[in-house]
C-alpha positions in Angstrom: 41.0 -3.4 -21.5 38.2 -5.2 -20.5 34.9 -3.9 -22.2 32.1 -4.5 -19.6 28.7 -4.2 -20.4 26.9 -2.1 -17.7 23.4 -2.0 -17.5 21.0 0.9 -18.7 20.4 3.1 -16.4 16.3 3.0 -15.3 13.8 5.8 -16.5 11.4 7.1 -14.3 8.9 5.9 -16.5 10.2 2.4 -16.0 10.6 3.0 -12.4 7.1 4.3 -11.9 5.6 0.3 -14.0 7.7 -1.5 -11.7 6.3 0.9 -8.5 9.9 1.4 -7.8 8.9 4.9 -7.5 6.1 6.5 -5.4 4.8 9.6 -6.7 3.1 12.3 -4.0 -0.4 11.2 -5.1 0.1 7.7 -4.9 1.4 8.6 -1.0 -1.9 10.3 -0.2 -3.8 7.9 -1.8 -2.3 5.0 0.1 -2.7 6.9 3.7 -6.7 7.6 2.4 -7.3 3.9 1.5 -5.3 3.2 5.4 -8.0 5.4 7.3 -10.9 3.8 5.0 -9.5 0.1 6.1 -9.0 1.2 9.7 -12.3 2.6 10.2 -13.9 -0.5 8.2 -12.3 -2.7 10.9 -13.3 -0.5 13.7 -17.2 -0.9 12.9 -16.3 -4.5 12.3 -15.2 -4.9 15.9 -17.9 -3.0 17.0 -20.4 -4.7 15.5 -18.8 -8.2 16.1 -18.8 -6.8 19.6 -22.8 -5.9 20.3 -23.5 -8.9 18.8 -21.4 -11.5 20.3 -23.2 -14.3 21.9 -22.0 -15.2 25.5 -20.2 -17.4 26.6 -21.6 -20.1 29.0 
């Protein structure tokens, strides 16, 4: 018989370094820091758009 070496099996302390894992707060987190960005860019446009300079 052939003795095959098979790799280790991953911990979830491994798998949570490598951010194979997402834990529940990480998930909210993420979707908090989305709605921050998205409302960043929309004063951005809004801005960029009262003080655009027209076009002639």
């Amino acid at each position: 018989m052939k003795d095959s070496l098979k790799k280790p099996k991953p911990t979830l302390e491994s798998l949570l370094r490598e951010s194979q894992v997402i834990t529940g707060k990480d998930l909210i987190k993420r979707a908090e820091d989305r709605k921050k960005e998205q409302v960043l860019f929309q004063e951005a446009l809004e801005f960029e758009e009262r003080h655009r300079k027209p076009k002639t």
